[in-house]
N, C-alpha and C positions, 0 to 999 in steps of 0.2 A: 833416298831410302828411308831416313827418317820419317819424311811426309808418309810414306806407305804406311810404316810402322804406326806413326801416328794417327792413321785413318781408319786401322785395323783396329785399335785400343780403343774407337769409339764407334765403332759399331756394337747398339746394343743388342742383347737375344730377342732375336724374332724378329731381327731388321732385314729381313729378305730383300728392301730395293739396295741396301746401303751394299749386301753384299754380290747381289749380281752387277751394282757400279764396280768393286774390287775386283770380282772375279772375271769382266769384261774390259775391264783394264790392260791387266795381267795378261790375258789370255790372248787379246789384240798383240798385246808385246811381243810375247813367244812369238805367234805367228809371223810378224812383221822378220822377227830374225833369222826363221828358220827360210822363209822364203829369197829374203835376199842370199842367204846362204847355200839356198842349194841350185842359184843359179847356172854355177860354172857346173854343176852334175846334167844339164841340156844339151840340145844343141845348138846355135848362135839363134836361130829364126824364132824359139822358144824363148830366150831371155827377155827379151819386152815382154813377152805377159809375165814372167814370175816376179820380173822388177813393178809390173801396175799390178798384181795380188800385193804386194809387200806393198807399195805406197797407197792401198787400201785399208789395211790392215792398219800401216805405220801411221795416217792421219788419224784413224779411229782411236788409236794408241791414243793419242796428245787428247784429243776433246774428251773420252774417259775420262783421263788426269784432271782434267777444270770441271767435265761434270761432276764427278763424286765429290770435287772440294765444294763443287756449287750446291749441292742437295744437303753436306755436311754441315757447310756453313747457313743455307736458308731454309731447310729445311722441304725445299717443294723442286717440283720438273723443271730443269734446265731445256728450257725449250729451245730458247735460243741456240742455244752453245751444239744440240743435238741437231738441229736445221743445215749450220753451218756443216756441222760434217756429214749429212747428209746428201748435200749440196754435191760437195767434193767427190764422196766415196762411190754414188752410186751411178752418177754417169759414169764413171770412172769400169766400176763392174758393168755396163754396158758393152765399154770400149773394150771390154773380154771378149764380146762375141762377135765384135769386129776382128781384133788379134786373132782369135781362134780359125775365125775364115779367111783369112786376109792371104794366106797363102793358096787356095784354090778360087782368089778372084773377088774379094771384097771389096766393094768402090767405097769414096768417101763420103757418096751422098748416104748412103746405109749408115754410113756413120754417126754422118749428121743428124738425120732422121732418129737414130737411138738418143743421142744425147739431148735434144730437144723436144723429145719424149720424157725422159728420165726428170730434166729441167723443169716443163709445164708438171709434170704431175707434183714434185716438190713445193713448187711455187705455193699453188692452188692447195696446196694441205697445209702447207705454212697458214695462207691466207685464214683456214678455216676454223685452223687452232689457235693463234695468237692476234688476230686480227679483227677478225669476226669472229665470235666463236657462237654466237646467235642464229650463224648459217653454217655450220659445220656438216647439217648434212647435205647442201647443197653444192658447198665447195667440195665434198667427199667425193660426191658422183664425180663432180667434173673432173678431176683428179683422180677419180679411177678410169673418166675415158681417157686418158694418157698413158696409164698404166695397162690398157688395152694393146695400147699400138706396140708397145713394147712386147706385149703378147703373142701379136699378130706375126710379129719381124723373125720372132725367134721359132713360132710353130707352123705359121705358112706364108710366111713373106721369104727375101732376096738370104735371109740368113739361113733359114730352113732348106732353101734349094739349092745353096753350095755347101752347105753340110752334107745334104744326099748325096749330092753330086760326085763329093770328094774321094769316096770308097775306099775310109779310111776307117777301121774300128775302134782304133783309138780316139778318135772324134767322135763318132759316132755314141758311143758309151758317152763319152765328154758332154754331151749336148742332150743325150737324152735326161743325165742327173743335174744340168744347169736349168734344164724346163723343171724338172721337180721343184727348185731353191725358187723358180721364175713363179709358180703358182699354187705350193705349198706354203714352200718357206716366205714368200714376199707377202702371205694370203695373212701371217703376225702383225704386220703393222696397221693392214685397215682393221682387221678385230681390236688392236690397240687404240686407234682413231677413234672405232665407237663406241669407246668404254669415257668418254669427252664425257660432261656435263649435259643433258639436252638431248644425246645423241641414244642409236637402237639400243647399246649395250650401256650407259648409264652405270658406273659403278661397280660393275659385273668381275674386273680386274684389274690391279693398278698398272695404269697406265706405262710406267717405269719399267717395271718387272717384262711386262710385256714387250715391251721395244728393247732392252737390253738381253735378252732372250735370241729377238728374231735378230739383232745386230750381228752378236756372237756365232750364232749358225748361218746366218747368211754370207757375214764376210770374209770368214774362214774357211767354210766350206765353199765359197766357190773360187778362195786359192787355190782349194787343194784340189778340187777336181780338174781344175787348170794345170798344176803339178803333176797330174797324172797323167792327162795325155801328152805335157811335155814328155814326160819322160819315156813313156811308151812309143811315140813318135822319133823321141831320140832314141832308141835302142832300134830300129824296123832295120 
């Protein structure tokens, strides 16, 4: 608590990255607690996905904690530190739209196929930002063709057709507001990508602000719309 307090007292006015670090902290937290919380309000077949929204959430919790001490302390993007839980968080939010079908018939190659989607397109944007960053729009592309397949899986591939299939409207709602996060909300971090050095957007937005933004709404919001077709599923 101290450290918070301490983190808060130096944030100066008009530190907008320092305080969307704090307020995506914080906000992962909540969430993290309120999900593991309201697991026992399910029913049994729903508690894996609210326990993998909560240990999305709960990871993003901890690497917030080291990023803001890291922007505090050095004053620039913890790229590293946000990679790592990128890494983690986001196949992880994949592995929702396995969960979510996995009771009208999800196999494990769908699965695989997302998570090794999620994987290559991480990789290859690491690659582009920290690496290379000379070829940042080259590794961008390749990196959104990965982010394509993930596209594909959820709007006309094996996920989209046991979603139809399942003729469930709580799913149905469920799936239609997880493609919005799928290519609204995920559409924040390649605009953050090209605001790079070199890159289409050059300067246009910091970087930070940008990606602690799409973190906040994407990792939350696709707990919650996972809490709600539990919930609605457990009440039918």
């Amino acid at each position: 608590m101290a450290n918070y307090l301490m983190f808060a007292q130096n944030i100066e006015a008009g530190d907008v990255v320092g305080f969307t670090f704090f307020i995506g902290s914080m906000a992962m937290l909540a969430a993290t607690v309120f999900f593991f919380a309201e697991r026992n309000s399910v029913s049994d077949k729903w508690r894996l996905s609210l326990t993998v929204s909560g240990l999305i959430t709960g990871i993003a919790a901890v690497h917030y904690y080291y990023m803001r001490d890291y922007y505090l302390t050095v004053g620039s993007s913890p790229t590293e530190f946000r990679y790592i839980d990128w890494i983690l968080t986001v196949p992880l939010m994949c592995v929702e739209f396995y969960l979510l079908t996995r009771p009208y018939g999800a196999k494990g190659s769908t699965l695989f196929k997302m998570i090794m989607y999620s994987a290559g397109m991480l990789v290859t944007g690491y690659i582009g930002e920290a690496i290379q960053p000379d070829s940042t729009i080259l590794w961008g592309v390749i990196s959104t063709l990965f982010y394509l397949g993930i596209v594909y899986e959820v709007f006309a591939g094996e996920i989209a057709k046991l979603a139809k299939s399942a003729n469930n409207p709580a799913l149905d709602q469920a799936m239609f507001l997880l493609k919005i996060f799928i290519t609204l909300g995920w559409s924040i971090y390649p605009i953050g990508y090209m605001t790079m050095p070199g890159n289409l957007l050059d300067g246009a937005f910091n970087l930070d602000v940008v990606y602690n933004i799409g973190d906040a709404i994407n990792k939350i919001g696709f707990g919650l719309v996972v809490y709600s077709v539990a919930v609605a599923s457990s009440n039918d």
